[in-house]
Each structure stands twice: as C-alpha cells, then as structure tokens.
N, C-alpha and C positions, 0 to 999 in steps of 0.2 A: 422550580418544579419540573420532573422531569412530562417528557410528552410521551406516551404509551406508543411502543412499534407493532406494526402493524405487517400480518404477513412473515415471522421469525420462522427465518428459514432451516432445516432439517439435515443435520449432517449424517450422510449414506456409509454406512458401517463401514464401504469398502477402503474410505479413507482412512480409515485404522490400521494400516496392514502394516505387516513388519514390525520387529522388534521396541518400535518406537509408539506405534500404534498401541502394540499392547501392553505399555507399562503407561498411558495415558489411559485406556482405559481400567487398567489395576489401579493406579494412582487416583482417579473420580472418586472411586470408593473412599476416600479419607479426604478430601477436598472442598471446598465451597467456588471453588476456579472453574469454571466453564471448560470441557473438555475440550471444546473447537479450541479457545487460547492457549492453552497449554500446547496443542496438536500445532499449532501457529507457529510458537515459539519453539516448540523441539523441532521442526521441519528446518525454522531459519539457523537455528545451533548448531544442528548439525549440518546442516550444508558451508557456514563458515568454518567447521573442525574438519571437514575433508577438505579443506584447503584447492589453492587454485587449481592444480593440475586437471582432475578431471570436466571436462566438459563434453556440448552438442555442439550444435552450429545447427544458426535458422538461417538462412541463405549463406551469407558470406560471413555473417557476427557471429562469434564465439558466445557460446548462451552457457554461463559454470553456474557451481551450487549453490549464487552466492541468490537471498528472497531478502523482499521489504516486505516487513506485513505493518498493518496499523491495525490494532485491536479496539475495536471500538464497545464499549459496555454503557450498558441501559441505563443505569443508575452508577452513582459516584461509590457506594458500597460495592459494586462490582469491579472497578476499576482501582481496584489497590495495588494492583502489581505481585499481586497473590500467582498470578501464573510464570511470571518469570520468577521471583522466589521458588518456586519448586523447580521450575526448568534449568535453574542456576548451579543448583548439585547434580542436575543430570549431566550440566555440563562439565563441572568440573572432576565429576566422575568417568566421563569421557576423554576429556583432554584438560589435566591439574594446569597446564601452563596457558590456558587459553582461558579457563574458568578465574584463576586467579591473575592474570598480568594485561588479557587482551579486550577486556568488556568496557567500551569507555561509558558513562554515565551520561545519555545528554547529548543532541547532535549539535547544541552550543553554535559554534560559524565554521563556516569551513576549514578558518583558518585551523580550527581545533581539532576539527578530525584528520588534516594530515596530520600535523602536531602529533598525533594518538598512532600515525603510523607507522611516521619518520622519527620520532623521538627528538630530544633537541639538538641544535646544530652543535658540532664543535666548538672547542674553545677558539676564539678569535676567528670564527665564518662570517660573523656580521660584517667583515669588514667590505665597503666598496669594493665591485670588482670580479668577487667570489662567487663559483657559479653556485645553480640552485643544490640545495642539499637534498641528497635523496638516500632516505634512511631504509633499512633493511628489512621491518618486520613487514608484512603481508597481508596478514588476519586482521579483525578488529570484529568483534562483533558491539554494536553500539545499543542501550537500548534508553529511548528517550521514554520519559512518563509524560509529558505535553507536548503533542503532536501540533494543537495550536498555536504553540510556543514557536513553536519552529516555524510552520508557517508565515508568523506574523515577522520573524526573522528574515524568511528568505525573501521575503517578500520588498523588503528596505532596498533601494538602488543599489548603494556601496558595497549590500550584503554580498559574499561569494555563495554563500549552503547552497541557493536554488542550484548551480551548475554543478557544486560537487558531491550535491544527492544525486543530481542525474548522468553527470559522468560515474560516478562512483557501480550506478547501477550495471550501466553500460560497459562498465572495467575501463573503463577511457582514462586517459593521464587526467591524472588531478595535479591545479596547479592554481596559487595565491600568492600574491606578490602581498608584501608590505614587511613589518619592522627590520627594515634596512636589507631586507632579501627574500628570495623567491623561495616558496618551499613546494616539493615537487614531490609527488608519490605517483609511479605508472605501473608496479607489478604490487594490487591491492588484492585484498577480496575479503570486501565487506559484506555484513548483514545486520539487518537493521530492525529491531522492535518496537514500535512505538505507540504510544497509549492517547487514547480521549475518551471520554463518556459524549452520547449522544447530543445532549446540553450543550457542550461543550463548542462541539464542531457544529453546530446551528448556524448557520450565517456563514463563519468564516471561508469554508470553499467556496462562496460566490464574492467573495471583497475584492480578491486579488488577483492577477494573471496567475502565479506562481502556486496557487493552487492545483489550477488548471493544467499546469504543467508538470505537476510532480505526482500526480493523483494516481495516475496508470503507471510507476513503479510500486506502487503498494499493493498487497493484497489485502485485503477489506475483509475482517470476521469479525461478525458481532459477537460480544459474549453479555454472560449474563450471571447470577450469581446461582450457583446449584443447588438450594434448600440450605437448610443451616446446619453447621456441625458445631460442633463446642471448639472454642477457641480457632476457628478455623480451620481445625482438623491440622494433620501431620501425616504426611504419607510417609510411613517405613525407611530409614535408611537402608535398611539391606534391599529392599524393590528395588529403588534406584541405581544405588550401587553397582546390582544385577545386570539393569539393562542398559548400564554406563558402559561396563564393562562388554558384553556381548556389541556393542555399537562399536567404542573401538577398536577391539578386534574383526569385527568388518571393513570398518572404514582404513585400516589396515593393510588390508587388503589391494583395495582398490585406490588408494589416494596417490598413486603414480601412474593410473589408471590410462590417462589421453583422454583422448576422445570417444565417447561410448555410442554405441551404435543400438539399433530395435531391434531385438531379435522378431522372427516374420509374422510372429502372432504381434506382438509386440506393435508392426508396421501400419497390417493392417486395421487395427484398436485404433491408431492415432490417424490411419488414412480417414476412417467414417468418421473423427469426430473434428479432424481439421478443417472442414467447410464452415460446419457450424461455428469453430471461435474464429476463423476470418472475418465471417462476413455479420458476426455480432455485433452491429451499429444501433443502438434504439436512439444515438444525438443527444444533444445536451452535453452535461456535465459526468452524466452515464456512461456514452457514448465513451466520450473521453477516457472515462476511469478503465473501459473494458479494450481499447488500444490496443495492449501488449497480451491480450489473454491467451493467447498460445504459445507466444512466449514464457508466459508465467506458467501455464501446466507443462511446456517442457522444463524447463527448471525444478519444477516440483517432481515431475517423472524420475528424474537426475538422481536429485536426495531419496527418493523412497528407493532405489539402487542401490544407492552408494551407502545407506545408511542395512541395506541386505546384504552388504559386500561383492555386490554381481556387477561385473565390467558390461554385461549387458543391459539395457534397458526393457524387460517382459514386459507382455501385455498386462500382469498383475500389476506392475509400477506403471503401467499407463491407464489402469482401472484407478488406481490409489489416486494420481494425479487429476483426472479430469473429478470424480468424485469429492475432493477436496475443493477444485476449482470452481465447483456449482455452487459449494456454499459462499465460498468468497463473492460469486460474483450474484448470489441473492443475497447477501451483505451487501454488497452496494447498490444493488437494486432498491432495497430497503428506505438505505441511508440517506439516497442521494435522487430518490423517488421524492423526499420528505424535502429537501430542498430547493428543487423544483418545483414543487407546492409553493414552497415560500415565494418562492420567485415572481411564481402565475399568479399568485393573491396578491402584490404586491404593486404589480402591470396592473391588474384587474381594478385597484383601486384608485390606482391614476386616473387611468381610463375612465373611469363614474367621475371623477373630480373634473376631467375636460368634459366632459356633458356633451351636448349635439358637435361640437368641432373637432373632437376627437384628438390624436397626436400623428404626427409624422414618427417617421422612425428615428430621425433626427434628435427630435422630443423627446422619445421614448428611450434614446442611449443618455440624454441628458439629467433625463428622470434620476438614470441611477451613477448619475456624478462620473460618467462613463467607465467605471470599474467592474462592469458586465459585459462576456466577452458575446461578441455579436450571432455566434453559433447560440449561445446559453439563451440569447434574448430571443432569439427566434424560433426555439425550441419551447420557448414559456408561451408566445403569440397563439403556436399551433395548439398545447394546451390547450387555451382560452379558445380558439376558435370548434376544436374539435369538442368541446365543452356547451357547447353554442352560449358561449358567454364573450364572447366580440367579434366583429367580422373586419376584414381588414380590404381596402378598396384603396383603386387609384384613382385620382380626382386631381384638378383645380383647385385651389384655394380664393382663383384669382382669374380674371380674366387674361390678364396679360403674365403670370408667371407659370413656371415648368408642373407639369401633372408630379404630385406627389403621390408615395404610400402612406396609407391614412388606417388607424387603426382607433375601431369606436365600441367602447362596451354596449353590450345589444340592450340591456337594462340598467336601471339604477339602483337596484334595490336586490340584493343576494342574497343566498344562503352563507355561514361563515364558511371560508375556506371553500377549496375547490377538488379536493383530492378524495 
C-alpha cells in the first residue's frame, strides 16, 4: 500500500519555456504522464543529443548538457515508463541515430555501460598484454526503470556502477578491468533516466553508503498520474515530429557551440540566486541530495539554450532553470523528508526500548547494524530532540570510566510517527 505524500510540490510555468516546454505542455493534453516526467526526460534527451562540445564551467570543472534525473511516482500506475515512451519519439525525431542505436536499457554494472560506449573489443584484444580499448561513440542516453535495482547494485563491494555513475556525471574517465582487459571510455556524454515509485525507494536510501553518494547526481521529480484518458491517450505524431524537428534544427546550431557564456541579464538572474543554492544545507540525507544544486540549475540553464539554439545563456534559460530546480528540489524535500521520518521513529523506538539507561552513540550506530551514515544519525537525534521527544546528555555510566554521550527518549509512550 502506497503511503500518501504530503506537501506535492507545484511546478512554476516558467519551466516550460522553449520549444520543449511547449510541446510538453501540448502533449498533457492527450496524456495520463505527469508533465514534470516528461519535462525531466525531454530536458535529459536533449542535453545528451547536443552532444559533448557545448558546455559552462563552475570554478575550474567543465559542467555540459549532460542531467541524471530519477523520476519518482506516487503509485506503481504512475510509474509505467509512460513518460519516456512519449519522450522516446521526441527523441528519435530529433536525432534517428541517437533515438534508435544510443539508448541503453538498464544501468546493469558498469562494466555494461562502457560496453554501450566502447562497443566490443576487436577481434583478438583479449589477448594479455593489449592495452585498454577505447571505442569511439560518445552519447549514450541510458534509461533504467529500477532505480533500486541499481542501487542495491552499486552498492555490492566488487560492484564498479557506484564510481561509474559518478565519474560518468562528472565526465571523468570511466574505467573497469576484468574479462581478461581493461575497458576504458574518457570522451563520454551521458544521461541518465531512471524510475521508482515512492514504495519502492522506502528504506533503501538509508541501507547503504552508495546511496548517499550517488543521490546528489540526480535530479528528484515526483510524478504522478494526470486523471485518466482512454487507453492512456496518444499524443499526435505530427506534435512531436514538429517539435523534433524545430529542437534539431536548434541544437544545430549550437552543438559546436564551446563554451557559453550569461549574457548580463542573464548574470545578474544567477548572481541573486547563487547564494541561496550554495549555502542550501538543511543536513541529513537532504542535505546531501541538494550538494550539487547549482551545479544542476547550471546544467539545466545549458539545455534550455541549447535546446533555443542560443550560444548564449539569458536570464529567460536562467528563469527556466532555477524554476525547474525548485521543483526538483521540493521533490526531494518531499521524499527524503519521509525517510527521515522513518529514520527518527525508528531512533525513537530504540530509545523507549532502553528505558532510564538510554544509548550511547556507540549504541545507537549499532542499533542500525552501522549501515547509517553518522551525518543521517545525527540529523534524526536533532529531530527527536527538537521534537522534545529525547534529550541527549553527557554523563558517566561509571564512576571510574570516560563521560559518554547518552541519548534518552523523554517518554515511553508516543503518538505514531513523528513527522
């Protein structure tokens, strides 16, 4: 049974703009796909179809078109993969060799996704000796439908995905040794779709490190399902086709583009709003997720450009992008609000279980089999504390041992849940 979300965040018109914008929202009209997933996946499509060359730079790192998003949906009827189904003839009406040759199904191991970049080695490479093969295509747009899948994936020791989702984001060499040689991709440019319903992803971002560490390459948009249409509705080939066409003949344009620059409206739109995504820490698992968020609204600035044809970056693509980014990032406010819940009911329960002696902190990473990172556990405490549902003291245990921190639920007896 799914758990009802609370607080479903509101996507601001302005992230509509441009040619892509508005055939997502012509395309709602005949849809039961949430227009934010659609707006997800057509942002990450085409920034993998303008290809590497265009890019920013945030200090000294090269920041291209290339977005992860995870689409997260309320219900398992939501999550059919209905929005990349339509985004999929957007693409191939954009770019036929990209739509048809470069979409791998499934981020599977790392090993897989070079595999999908480098193609397979020569005849007789395996042999000892031979250096890494490094195949020629560039593109790849990937779209997984189990985000948890991967997860529990990258998360295995031996697994390589954890490193080659996050080089991969970074544009860094991607590089996996095994059946008998080293396979090597460093001029990439991926992008990445992938799917969970709410259900789904419950618990698993707090199991593992590798959560924790891949979380803030994604961008987070809920969806949800749009009223009902008969048979899931059909949006128009000729619509699509339309605004296939008008995108590649943009991206055209600009896809030898360099490096683009704000024009001065443009500059000052991203000076006012750059404070606020540095220094957006609320901690936790949050915290984490929102890490790279001015990275990711530059990125997303990038595509709403590239995707107008303008070597510039305007303040319209930096209205587009930060507008797009509030939903994303009340998406995971939402999502990962709701896991932190779990977390703090969880402490909170312990906590009643030790009764007057309480836990050390010790205790308390032991509680959860220590596979909760020590930021997440102390971001659940302040919960609880700021909750006034535990107070956390340093004390003796002992007359002759070291003062510990001690953390004691203030009562025994709750309300369910704490959120």
């Amino acid at each position: 049974m799914s758990v009802e979300l609370r607080g479903w965040p509101v996507l601001d018109s302005a992230a509509m703009h441009g040619p892509l914008g508005e055939w997502v929202q012509a395309a709602a009209d005949h849809t039961e796909a949430d227009p934010a997933a659609i707006l997800a996946t057509g942002l990450v499509a085409s920034g993998v179809a303008a290809g590497r060359s265009p890019f920013m730079r945030a200090g000294n790192a090269r920041q291209g078109a290339s977005l992860f998003t995870l689409v997260v949906a309320d219900t398992p009827k939501a999550n059919r993969g209905l929005s990349w189904t339509i985004v999929r003839e957007l693409v191939t009406a954009i770019d036929p060799h990209l739509g048809r040759a470069r979409v791998l199904a499934g981020l599977g191991s790392g090993r897989g996704v070079i595999d999908a970049l480098v193609g397979p080695p020569p005849r007789g490479s395996e042999r000892f000796g031979q250096p890494p093969f490094q195949g020629a295509n560039d593109r790849l747009l990937v779209v997984e439908p189990s985000f948890v899948r991967a997860l529990a994936t990258a998360a295995r020791p031996s697994s390589s995905l954890q490193m080659v989702i996050r080089n991969a984001w970074g544009g860094e060499r991607l590089e996996v040794a095994g059946r008998g040689r080293k396979a090597v991709a460093e001029h990439h440019h991926i992008g990445v779709v992938a799917h969970a319903t709410h259900d789904q992803l419950r618990g698993s971002l707090s199991l593992t490190d590798a959560s924790a560490s891949l979380v803030n390459r994604f961008l987070f948009v809920l969806a949800r399902r749009q009223g009902i249409v008969v048979d899931e509705g059909n949006v128009p080939g000729e619509l699509t086709r339309s605004c296939g066409r008008r995108i590649a003949e943009n991206l055209a344009k600009v896809r030898s583009a360099g490096q683009l620059q704000r024009t001065p409206e443009g500059e000052v739109l991203w000076r006012e709003a750059y404070a606020h995504l540095a220094e957006d820490d609320p901690g936790g698992l949050l915290g984490i997720a929102l890490a790279r968020g001015s990275r990711h609204a530059m990125r997303l600035s990038l595509v709403y450009a590239l995707c107008d044809g303008s070597s510039v970056v305007g303040a319209n693509h930096v209205k587009a992008a930060l507008a797009f980014w509030d939903y994303c990032r009340s998406s995971a406010s939402v999502i990962l609000a709701d896991e932190q819940n779990d977390l703090a009911d969880d402490l909170l329960g312990a906590l009643e279980a030790a009764g007057a002696a309480g836990l050390t902190l010790s205790e308390q990473i032991d509680h959860f089999a220590r596979n909760v990172p020590a930021g997440r556990l102390e971001e659940a405490r302040r919960r609880l504390e700021a909750a006034g549902l535990a107070i956390t003291t340093r004390e003796r245990r002992s007359s002759m041992g070291r003062p510990a921190t001690i953390t004691r639920a203030t009562r025994t007896q709750r309300e369910p849940g704490i959120g």
